[in-house]
Backbone as a ProteinNet text record, in pm:
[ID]
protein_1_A
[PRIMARY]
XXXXXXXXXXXXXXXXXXXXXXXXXXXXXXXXXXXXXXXXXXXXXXXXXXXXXXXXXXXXXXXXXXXXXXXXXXXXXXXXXXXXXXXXXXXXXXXXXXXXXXXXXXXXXXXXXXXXXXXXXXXXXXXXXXXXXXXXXXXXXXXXXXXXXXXXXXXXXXXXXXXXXXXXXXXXXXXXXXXXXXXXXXXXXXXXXXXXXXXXXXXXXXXXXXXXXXXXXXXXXXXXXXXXXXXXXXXXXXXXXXXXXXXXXXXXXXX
[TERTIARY]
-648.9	-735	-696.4	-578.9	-566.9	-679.1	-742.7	-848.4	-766.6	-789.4	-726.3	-833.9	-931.2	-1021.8	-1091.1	-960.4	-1029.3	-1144.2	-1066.3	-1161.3	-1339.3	-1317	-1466.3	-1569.6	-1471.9	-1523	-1577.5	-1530.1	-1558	-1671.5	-1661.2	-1747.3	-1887.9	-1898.8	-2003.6	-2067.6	-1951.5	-2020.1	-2069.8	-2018.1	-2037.8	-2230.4	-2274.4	-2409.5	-2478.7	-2402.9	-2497.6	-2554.5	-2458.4	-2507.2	-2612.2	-2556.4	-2719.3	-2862.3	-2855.1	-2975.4	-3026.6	-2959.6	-3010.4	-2911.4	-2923	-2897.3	-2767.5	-2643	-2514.9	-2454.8	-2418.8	-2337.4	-2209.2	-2072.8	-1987.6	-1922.1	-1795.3	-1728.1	-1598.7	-1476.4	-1338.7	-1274.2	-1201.4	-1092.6	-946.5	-956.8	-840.1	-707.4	-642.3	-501.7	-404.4	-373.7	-270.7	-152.2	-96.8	-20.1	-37.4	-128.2	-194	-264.9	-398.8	-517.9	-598.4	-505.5	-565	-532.4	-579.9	-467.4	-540.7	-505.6	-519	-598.7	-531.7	-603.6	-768.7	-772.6	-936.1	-1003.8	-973.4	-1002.9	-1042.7	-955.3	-985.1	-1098.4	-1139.3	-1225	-1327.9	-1363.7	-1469.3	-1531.9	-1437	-1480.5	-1546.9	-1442.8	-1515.2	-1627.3	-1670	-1815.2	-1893.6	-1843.8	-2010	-1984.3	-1890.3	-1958.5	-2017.6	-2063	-2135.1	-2248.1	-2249.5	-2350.9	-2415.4	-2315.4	-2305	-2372.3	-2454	-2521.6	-2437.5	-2361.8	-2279.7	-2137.6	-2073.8	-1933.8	-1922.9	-1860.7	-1844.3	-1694.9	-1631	-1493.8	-1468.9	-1397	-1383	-1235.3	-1176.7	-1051	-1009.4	-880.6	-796.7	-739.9	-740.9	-735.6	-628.8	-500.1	-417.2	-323.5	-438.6	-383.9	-504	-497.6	-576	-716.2	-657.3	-692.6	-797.3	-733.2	-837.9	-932.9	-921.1	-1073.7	-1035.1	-893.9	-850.6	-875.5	-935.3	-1006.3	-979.2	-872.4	-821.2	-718.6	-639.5	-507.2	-404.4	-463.3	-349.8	-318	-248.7	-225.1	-38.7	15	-82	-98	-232.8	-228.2	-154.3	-91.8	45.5	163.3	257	398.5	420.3	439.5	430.3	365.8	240.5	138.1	52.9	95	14.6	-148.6	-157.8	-339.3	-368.6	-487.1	-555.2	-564.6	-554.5	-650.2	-737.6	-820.1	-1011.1	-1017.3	-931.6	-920.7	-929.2	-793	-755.5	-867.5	-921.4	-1038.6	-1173.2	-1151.5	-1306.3	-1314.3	-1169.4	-1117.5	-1114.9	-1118.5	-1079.3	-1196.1	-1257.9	-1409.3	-1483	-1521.3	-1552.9	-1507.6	-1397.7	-1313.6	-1425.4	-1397.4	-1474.5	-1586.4	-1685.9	-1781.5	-1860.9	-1786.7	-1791.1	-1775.1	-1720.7	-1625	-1694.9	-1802.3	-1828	-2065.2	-2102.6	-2240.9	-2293.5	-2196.2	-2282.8	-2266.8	-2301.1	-2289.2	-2178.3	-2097.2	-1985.2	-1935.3	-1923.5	-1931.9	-1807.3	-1822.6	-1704.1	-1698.2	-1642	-1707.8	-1493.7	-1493	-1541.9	-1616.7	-1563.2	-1660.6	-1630.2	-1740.2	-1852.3	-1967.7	-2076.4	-2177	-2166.1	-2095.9	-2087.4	-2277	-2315.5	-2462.3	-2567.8	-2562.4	-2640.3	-2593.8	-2438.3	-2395.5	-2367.2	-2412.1	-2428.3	-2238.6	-2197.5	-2274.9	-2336.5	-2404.8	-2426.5	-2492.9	-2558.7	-2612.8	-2717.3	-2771.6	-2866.6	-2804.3	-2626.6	-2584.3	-2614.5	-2594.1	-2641.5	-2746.4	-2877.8	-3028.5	-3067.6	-3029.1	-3091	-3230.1	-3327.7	-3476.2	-3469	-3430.4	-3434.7	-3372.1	-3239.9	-3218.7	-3277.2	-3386.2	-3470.5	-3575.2	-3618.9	-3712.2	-3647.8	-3564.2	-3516.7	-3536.2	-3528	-3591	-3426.6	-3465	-3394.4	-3333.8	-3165.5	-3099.7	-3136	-3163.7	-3198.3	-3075.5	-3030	-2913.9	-2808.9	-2716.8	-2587.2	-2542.1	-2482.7	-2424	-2302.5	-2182.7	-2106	-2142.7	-2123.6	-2133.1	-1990.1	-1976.7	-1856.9	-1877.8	-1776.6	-1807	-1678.4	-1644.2	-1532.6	-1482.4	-1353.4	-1273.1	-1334.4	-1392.2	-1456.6	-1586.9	-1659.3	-1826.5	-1835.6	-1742.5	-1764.3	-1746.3	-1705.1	-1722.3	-1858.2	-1896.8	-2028.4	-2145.9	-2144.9	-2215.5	-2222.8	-2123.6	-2084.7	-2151.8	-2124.7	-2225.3	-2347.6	-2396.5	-2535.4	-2596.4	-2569.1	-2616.6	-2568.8	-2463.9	-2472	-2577.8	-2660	-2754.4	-2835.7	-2833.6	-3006	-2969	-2837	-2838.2	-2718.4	-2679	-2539.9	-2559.1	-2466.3	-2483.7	-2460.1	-2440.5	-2369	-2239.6	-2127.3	-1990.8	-1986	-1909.5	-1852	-1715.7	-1707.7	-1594.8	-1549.5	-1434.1	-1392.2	-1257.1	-1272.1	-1160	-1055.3	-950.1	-847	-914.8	-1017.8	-1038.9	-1140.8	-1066.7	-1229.2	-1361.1	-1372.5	-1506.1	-1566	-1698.7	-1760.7	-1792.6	-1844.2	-1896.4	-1801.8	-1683.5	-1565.5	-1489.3	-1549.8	-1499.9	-1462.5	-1370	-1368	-1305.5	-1322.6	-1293.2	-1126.3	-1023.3	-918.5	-938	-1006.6	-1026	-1087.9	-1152.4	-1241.5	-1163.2	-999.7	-932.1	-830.7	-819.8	-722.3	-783.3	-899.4	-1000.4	-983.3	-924	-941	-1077.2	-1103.4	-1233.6	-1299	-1161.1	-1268.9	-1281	-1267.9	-1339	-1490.6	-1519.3	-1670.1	-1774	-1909.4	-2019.4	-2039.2	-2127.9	-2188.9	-2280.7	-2329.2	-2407.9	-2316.8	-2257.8	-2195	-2251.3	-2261.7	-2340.1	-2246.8	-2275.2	-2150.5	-2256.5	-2158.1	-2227.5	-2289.8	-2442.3	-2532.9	-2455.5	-2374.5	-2280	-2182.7	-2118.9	-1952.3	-1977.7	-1827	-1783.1	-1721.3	-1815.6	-1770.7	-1865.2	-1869.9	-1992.7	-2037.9	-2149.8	-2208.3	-2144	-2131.1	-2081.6	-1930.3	-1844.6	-1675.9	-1671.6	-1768	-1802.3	-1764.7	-1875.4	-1900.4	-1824.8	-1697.3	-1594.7	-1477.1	-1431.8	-1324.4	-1353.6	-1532.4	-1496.6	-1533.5	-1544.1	-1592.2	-1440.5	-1282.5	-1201.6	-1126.2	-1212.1	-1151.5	-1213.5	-1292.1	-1373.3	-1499.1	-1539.5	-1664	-1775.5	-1898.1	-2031.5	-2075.9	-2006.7	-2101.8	-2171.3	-2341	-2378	-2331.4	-2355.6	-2293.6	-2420.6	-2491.7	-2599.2	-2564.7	-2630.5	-2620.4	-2681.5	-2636.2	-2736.1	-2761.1	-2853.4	-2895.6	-2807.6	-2852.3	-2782.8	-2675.9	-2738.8	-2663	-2708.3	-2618.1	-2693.9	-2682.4	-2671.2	-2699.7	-2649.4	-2650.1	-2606	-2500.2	-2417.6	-2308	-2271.1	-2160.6	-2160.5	-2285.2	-2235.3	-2321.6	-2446.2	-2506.8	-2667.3	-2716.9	-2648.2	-2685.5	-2723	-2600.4	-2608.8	-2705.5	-2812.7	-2925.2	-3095.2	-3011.5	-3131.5	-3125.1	-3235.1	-3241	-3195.3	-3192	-3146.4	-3251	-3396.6	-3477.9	-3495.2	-3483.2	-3452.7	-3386.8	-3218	-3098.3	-3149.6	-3208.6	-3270	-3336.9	-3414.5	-3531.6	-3468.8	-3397.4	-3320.5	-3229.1	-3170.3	-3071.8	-3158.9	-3274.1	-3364.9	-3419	-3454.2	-3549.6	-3440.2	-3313	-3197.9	-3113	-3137.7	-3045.3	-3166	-3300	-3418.6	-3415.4	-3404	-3366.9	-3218.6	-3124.2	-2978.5	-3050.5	-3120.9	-3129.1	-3234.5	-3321.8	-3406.2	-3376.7	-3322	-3211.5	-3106.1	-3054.5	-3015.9	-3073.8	-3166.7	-3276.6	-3366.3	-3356.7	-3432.7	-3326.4	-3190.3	-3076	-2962.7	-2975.1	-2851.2	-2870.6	-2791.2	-2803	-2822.8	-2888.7	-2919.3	-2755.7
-4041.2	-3976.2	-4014.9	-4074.2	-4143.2	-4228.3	-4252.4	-4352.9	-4461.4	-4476.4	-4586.1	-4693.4	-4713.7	-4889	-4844.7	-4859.5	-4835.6	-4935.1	-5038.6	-5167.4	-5182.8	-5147.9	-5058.1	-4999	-4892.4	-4769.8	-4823.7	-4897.6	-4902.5	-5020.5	-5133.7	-5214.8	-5160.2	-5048.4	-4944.4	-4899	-4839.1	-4789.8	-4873.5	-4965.1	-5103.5	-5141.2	-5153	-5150.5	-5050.8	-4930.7	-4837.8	-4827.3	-4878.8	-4885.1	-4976	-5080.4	-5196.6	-5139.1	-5058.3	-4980	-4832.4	-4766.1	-4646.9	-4591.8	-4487.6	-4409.5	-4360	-4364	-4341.5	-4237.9	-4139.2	-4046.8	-4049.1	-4043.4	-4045.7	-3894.4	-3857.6	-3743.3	-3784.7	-3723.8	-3771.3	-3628.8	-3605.1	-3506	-3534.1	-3507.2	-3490.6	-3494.2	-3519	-3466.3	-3555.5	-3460.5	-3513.1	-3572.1	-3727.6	-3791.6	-3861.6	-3821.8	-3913.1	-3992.8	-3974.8	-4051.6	-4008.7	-3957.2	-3983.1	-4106.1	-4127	-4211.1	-4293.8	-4427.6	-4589.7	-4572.9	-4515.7	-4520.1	-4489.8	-4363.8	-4285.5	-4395.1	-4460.7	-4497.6	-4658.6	-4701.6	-4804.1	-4772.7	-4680.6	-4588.4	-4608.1	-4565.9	-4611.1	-4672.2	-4828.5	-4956.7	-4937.6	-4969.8	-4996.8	-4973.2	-4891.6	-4776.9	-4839.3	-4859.7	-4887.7	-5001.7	-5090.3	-5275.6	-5254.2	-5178.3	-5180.1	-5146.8	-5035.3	-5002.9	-4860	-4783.1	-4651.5	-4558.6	-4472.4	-4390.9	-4305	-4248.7	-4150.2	-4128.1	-4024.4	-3991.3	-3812.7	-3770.9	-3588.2	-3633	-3584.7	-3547.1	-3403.5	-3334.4	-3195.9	-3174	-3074.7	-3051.1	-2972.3	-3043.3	-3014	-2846.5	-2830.8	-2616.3	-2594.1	-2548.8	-2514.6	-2359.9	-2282.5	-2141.3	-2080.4	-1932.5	-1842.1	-1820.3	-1818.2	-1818.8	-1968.6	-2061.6	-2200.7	-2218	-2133.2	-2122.3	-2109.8	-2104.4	-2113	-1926.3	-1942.6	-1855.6	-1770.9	-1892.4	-1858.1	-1851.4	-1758.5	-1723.6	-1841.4	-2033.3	-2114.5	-2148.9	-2125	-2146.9	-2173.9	-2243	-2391.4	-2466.7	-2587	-2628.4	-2774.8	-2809.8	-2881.2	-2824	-2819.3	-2694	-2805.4	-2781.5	-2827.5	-2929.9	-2928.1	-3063	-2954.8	-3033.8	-2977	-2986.2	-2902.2	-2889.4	-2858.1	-2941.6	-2965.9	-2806.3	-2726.8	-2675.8	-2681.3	-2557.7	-2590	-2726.6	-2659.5	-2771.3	-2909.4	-2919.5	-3052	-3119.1	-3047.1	-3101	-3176.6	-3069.6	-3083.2	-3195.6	-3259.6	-3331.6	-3475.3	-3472.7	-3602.3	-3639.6	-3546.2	-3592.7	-3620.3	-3572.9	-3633.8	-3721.3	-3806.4	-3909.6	-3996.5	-3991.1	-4109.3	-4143.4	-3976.6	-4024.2	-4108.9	-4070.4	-4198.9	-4344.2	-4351.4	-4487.1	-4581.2	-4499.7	-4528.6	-4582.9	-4671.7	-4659.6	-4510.8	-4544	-4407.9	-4286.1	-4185	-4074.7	-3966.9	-3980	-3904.5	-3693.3	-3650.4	-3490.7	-3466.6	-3289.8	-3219.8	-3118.1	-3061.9	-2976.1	-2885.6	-2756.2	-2652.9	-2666	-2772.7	-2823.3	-2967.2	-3041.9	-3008.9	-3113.2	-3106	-3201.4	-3253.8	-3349.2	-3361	-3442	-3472.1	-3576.3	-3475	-3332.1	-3195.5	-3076.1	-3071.6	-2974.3	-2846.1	-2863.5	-2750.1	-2742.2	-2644.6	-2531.3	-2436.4	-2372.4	-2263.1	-2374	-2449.1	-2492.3	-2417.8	-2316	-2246.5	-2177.2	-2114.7	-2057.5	-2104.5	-2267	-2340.6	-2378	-2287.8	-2311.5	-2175.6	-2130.5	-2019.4	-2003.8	-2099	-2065.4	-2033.2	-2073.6	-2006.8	-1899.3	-1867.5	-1734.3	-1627.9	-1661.6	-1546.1	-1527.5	-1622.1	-1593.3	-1483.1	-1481.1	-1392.9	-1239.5	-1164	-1030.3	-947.3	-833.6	-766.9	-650.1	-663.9	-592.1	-420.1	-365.5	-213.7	-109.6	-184.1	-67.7	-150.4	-19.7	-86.6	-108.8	-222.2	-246.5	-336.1	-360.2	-451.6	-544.7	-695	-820.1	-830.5	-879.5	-937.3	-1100	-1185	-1322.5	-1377.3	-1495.6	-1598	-1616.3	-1621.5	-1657.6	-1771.7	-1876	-1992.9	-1946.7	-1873.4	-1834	-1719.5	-1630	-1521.6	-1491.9	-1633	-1642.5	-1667.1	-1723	-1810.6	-1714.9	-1654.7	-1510.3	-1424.8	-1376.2	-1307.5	-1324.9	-1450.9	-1540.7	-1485.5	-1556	-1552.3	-1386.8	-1336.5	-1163.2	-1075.9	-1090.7	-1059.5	-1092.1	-1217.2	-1255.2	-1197.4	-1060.2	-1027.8	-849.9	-791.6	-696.5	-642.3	-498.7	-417.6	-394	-331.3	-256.8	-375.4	-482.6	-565.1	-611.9	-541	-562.1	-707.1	-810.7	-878.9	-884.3	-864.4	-865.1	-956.3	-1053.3	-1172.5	-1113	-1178.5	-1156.3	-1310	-1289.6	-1390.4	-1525.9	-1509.3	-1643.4	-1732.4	-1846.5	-1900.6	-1948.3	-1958.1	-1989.2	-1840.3	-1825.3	-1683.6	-1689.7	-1771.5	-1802.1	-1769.8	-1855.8	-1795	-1640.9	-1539.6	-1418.6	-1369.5	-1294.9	-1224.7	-1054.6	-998.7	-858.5	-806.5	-945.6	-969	-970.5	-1028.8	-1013.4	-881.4	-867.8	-719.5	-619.5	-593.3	-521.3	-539.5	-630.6	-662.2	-580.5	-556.6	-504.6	-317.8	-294.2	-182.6	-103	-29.1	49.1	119.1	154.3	293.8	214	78.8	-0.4	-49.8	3.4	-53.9	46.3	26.4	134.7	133.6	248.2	298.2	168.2	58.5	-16.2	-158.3	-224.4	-331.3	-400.7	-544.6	-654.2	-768.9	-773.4	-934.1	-1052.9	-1150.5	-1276.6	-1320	-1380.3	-1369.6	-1418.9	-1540.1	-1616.5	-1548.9	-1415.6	-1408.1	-1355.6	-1417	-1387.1	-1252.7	-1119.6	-1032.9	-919.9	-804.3	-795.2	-647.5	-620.9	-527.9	-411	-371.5	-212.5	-201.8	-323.3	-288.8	-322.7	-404.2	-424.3	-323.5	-239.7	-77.5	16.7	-11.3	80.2	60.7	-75.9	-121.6	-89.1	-83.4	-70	90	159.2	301.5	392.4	318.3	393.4	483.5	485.8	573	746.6	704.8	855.4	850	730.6	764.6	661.5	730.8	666.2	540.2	391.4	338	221.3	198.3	90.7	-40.6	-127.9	-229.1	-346.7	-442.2	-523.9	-645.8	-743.6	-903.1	-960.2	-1036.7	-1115.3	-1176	-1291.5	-1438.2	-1513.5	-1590	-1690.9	-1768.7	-1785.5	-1903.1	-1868.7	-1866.2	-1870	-2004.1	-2078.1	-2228.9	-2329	-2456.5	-2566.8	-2609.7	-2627.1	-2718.6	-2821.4	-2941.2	-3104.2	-3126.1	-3040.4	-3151.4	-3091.2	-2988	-2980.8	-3053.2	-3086.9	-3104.6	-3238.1	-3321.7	-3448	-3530	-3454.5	-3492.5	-3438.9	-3370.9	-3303.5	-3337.7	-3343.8	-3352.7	-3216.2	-3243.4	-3178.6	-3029.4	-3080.5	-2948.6	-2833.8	-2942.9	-2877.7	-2769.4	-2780.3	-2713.7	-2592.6	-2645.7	-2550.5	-2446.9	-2480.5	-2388.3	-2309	-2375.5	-2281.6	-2164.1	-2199.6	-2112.6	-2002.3	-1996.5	-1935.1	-1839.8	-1867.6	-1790.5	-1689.1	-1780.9	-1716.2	-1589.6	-1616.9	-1488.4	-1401	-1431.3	-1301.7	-1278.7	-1306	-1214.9	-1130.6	-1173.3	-1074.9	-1014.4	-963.5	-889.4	-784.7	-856.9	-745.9	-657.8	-732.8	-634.4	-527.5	-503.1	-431.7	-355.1	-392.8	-306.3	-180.1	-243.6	-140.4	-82.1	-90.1	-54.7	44.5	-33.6	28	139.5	216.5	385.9	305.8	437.6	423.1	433
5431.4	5531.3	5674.1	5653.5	5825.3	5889.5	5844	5896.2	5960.5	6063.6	6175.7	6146.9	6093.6	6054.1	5944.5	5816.4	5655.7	5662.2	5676.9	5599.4	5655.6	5800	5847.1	5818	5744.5	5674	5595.6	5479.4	5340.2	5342.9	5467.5	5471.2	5495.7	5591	5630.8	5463.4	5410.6	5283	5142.5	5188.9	5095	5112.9	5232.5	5302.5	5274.2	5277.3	5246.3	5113.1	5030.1	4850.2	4848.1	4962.9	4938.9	4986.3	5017.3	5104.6	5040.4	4997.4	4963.9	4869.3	4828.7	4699.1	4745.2	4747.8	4746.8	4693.8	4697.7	4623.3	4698.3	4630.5	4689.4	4668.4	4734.8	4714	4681	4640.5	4639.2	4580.3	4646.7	4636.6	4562.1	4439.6	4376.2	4370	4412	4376.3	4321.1	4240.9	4113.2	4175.6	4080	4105.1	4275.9	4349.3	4442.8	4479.5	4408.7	4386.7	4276.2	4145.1	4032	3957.4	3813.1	3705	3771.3	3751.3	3785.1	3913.9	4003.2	4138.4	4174.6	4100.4	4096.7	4003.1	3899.1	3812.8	3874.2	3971.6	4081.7	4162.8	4208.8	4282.4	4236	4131.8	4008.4	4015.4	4005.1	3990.8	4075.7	4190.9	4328.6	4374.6	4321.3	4376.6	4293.9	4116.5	4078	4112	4124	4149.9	4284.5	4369.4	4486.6	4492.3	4353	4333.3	4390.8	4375.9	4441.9	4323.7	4339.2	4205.9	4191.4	4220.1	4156.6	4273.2	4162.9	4263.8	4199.4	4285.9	4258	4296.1	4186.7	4243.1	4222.3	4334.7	4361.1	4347.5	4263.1	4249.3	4415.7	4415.9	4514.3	4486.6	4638.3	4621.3	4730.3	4656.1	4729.3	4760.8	4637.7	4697.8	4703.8	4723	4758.9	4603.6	4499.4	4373.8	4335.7	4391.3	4339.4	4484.5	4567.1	4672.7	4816	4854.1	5022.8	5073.8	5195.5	5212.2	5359.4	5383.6	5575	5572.9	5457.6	5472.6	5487.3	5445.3	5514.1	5434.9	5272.7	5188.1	5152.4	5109.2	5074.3	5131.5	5122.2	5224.8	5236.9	5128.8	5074.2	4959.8	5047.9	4966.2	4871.7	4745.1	4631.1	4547.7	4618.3	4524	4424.8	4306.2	4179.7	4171	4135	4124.4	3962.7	3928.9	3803.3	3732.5	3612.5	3559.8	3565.8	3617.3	3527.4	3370	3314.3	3239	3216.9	3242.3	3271.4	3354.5	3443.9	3556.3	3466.4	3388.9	3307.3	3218.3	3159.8	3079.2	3166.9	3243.7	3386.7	3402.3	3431.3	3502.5	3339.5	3243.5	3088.9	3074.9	3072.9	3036.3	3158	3301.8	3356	3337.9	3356.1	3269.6	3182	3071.9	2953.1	2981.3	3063.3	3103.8	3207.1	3276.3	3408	3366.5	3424.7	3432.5	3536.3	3630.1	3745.9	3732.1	3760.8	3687.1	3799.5	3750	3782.9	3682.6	3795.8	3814.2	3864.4	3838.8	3889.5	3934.6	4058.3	4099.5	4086.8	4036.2	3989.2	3806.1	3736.8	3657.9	3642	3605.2	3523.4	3522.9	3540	3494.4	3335.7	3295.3	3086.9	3108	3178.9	3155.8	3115.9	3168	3198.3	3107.9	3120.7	3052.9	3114.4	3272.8	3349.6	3407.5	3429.3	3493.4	3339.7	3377.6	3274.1	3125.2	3174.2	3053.3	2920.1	3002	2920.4	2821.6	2852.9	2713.9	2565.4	2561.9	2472	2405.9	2463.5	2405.9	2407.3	2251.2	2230.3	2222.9	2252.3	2283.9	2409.6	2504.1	2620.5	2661.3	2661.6	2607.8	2570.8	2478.6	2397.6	2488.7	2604.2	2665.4	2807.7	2827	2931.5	2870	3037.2	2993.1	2880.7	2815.5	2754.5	2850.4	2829.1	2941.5	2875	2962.6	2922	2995	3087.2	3182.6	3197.5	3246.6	3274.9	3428.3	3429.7	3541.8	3550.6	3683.2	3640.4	3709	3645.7	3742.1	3815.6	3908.8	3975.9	3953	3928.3	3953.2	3939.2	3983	3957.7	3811.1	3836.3	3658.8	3574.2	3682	3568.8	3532.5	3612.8	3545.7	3503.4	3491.2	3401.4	3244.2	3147.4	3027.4	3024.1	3108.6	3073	3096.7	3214	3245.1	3114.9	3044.1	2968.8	2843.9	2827.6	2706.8	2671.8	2833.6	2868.2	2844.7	2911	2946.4	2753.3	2724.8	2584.8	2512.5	2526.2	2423.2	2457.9	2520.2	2583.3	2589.5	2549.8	2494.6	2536.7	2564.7	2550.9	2738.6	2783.9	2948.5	3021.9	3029.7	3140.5	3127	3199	3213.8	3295.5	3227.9	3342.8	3401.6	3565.6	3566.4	3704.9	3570.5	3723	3801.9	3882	4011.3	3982	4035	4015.6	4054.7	4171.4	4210.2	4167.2	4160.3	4019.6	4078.6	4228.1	4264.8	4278.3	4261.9	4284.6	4443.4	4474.3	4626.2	4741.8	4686.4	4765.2	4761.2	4689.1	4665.1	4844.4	4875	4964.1	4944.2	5046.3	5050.8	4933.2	4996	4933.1	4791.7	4740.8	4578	4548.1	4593.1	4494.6	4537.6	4643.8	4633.9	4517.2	4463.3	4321.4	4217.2	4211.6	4097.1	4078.3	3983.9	3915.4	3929.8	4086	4048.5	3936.4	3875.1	3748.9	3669.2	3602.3	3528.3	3533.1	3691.1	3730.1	3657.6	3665.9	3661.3	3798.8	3772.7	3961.4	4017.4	3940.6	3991.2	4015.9	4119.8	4081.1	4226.8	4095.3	4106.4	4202.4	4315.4	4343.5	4376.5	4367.6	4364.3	4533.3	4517.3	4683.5	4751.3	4750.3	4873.9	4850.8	4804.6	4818.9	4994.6	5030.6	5166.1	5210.6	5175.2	5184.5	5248.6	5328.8	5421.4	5304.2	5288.1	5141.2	5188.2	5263.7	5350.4	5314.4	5354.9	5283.4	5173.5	5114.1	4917.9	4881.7	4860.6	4849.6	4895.8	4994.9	5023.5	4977.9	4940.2	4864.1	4705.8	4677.4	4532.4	4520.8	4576.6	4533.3	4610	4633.7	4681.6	4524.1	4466.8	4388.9	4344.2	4457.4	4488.6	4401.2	4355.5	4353.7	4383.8	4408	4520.8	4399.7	4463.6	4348	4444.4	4406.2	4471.5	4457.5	4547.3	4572.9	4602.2	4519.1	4539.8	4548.1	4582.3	4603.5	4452	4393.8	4266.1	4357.4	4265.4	4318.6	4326.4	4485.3	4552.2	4475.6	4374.9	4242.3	4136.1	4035.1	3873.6	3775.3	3896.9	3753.3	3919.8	3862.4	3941.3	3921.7	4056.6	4060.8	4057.9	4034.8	4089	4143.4	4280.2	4402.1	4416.8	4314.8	4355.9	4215.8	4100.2	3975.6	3992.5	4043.3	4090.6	4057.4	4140.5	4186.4	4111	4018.6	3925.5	3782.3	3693.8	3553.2	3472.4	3339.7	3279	3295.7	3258.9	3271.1	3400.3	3522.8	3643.2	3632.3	3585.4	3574.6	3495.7	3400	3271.7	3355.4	3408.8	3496.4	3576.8	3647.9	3766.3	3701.6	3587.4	3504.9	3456.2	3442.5	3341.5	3472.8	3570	3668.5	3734.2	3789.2	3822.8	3720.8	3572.1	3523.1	3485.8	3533.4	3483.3	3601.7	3746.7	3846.7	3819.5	3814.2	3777.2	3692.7	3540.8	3482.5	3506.7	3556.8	3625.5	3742.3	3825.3	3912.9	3850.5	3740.4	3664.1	3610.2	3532	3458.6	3567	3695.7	3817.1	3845.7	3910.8	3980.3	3889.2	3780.8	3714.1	3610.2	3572.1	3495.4	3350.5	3293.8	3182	3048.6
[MASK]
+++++++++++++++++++++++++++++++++++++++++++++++++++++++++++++++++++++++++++++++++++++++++++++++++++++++++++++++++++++++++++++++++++++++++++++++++++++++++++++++++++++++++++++++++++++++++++++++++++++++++++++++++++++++++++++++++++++++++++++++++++++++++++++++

């Protein structure tokens, strides 16, 4: 980080664990500060007594979340799989007292993102999809979307874009997307970075009028909001969040 007075720093954050509730962050990257090193990191944090750490995979093209055209933003440093990510952060996990996350996945303590796929009682309590529409969302949450919205009936297409955060969607992605695969009703995710007016003109250039709506803000929790929440929390939020997406469908979208 270039820090010109590490030992400062860390003495600062050393105090702060003695005082209040700590979450740390750490950014990824392979063969730099993974392996032994992150795993040093660890230590360090819980013997201080730090409650948790989020490590966030390192993003170096347009596809794993860069968004200002400055890609890459290191010419040849390798970046994790979703995978592999998910496998790194589980492994410390286990290994670790404090509760360590991952942000594009995964909470293993919660199960989130998308924990509700896994509790078919809750599931059954969401409304029954009656219309069709397409979702738009990121390559990592659209199995899980897919999951989810299948267990509740036929008429919801999901369809991801190359880039695996949904939040980060921009105009650039939903021009990669095959319009006549859509229905007239398509769904994008509330934070994508894209303004609803060229949504709706990039996806209807194939001559035909299709609406263009916002879902909800979020459909489950990430690392860094899960962090800080219990398992039922997550539960709740997942549950209120995909009976808004489906009811927004059920009003919006053709029979």
């Amino acid at each position: 980080m270039h820090d010109p007075t590490p030992e400062a720093s860390l003495a600062v954050l050393e105090a702060l664990c003695g005082e209040i509730d700590v979450y740390a962050a750490a950014v990824v990257l392979p063969g730099v500060n993974d392996g032994p090193v992150l795993e040093a990191t660890c230590e360090w944090l819980e013997e201080r007594g730090a409650k948790g750490l989020i490590l966030m995979r390192f993003a170096n093209s347009r596809e794993q979340g860069l968004i200002l055209g400055n890609a890459p933003i290191i010419r040849g440093q390798r970046v994790q799989t979703a995978g592999e990510f998910r496998d790194m952060v589980t492994d410390l996990a286990g290994r670790f007292r404090m509760k360590i996350t991952g942000t594009p996945l995964w909470d293993p303590q919660i199960g989130s993102p998308f924990s509700i796929a896994k509790e078919p009682d809750l599931l059954a309590k969401l409304p029954r999809l009656e219309r069709k529409a397409t979702v738009i969302t990121g390559s990592i949450a659209a199995p899980f979307i897919r999951e989810v919205l299948k267990a509740r009936g036929k008429g919801a297409r999901v369809v991801p874009v190359a880039k695996d955060i949904a939040c980060l969607i921009t105009r650039e992605d939903l021009e990669d997307l095959d319009p006549s695969s859509l229905e007239r009703l398509v769904i994008i995710p509330g934070r994508a970075f894209v303004h609803d007016r060229e949504a709706a003109r990039v996806l209807s250039r194939d001559g035909v009028d299709r609406t263009v709506m916002r879902g909800p803000e979020t459909l489950t929790a990430d690392a860094e909001t899960s962090m800080g929440m219990t398992r039922n929390a997550v539960l709740a939020l997942e549950l209120e969040a995909f009976s808004d997406l489906i009811r927004l469908i059920n009003r919006y979208g053709d029979r």
